[in-house]
C-alpha positions in Angstrom: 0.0 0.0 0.0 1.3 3.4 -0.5 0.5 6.5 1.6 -1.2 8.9 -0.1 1.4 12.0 0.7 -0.9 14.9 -0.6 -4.4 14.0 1.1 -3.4 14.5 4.4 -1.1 17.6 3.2 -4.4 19.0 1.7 -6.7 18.2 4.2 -4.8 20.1 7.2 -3.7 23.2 5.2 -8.0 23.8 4.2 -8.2 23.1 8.1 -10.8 20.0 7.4 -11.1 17.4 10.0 -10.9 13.6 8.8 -14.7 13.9 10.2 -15.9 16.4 8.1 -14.4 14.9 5.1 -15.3 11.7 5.8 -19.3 12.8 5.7 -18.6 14.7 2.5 -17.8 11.7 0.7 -20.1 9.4 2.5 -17.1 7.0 3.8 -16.2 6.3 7.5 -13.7 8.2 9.1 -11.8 5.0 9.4 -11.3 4.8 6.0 -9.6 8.3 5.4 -7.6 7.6 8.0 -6.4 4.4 6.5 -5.8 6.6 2.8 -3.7 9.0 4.2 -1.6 6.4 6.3 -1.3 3.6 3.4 -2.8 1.2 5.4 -5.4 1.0 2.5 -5.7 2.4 -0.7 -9.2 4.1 -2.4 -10.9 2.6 -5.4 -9.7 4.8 -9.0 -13.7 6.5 -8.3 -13.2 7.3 -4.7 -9.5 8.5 -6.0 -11.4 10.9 -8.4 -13.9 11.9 -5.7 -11.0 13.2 -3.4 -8.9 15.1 -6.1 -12.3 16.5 -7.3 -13.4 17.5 -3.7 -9.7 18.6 -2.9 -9.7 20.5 -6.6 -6.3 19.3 -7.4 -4.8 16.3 -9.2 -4.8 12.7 -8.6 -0.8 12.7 -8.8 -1.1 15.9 -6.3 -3.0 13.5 -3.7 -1.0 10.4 -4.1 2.7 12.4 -4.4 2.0 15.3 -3.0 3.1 17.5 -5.7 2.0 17.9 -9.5 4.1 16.4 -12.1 6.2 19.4 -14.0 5.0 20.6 -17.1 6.0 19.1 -20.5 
């Protein structure tokens, strides 16, 4: 599993709590706590979801930084 660097990055600096989040996206708690530790990783739709809800990329979430531009 790989910890998803940019979630938890993301989540603390728009000051959300796992909670809040959590209910947003109809998940448990449990489960965005286990995303942004790599103890599990999110389905490619709940993947979207967050980058969509987070308005930044998928490679922002899992790396924690955008690829450079080509």
């Amino acid at each position: 599993m790989m910890q998803m660097k940019g979630l938890k990055e993301i989540r603390k600096r728009k000051k959300y709590s796992q909670l809040k989040v959590a209910m947003d996206l109809s998940i448990s708690r449990e489960a965005l706590s286990y995303y942004e530790n790599g103890k599990r990783s999110p389905d490619l739709e709940m993947l979207v979801k967050l980058a969509r809800y987070f308005n930044v990329s998928v490679d922002y979430l899992i790396f924690g930084s955008d690829p450079p531009n080509e």
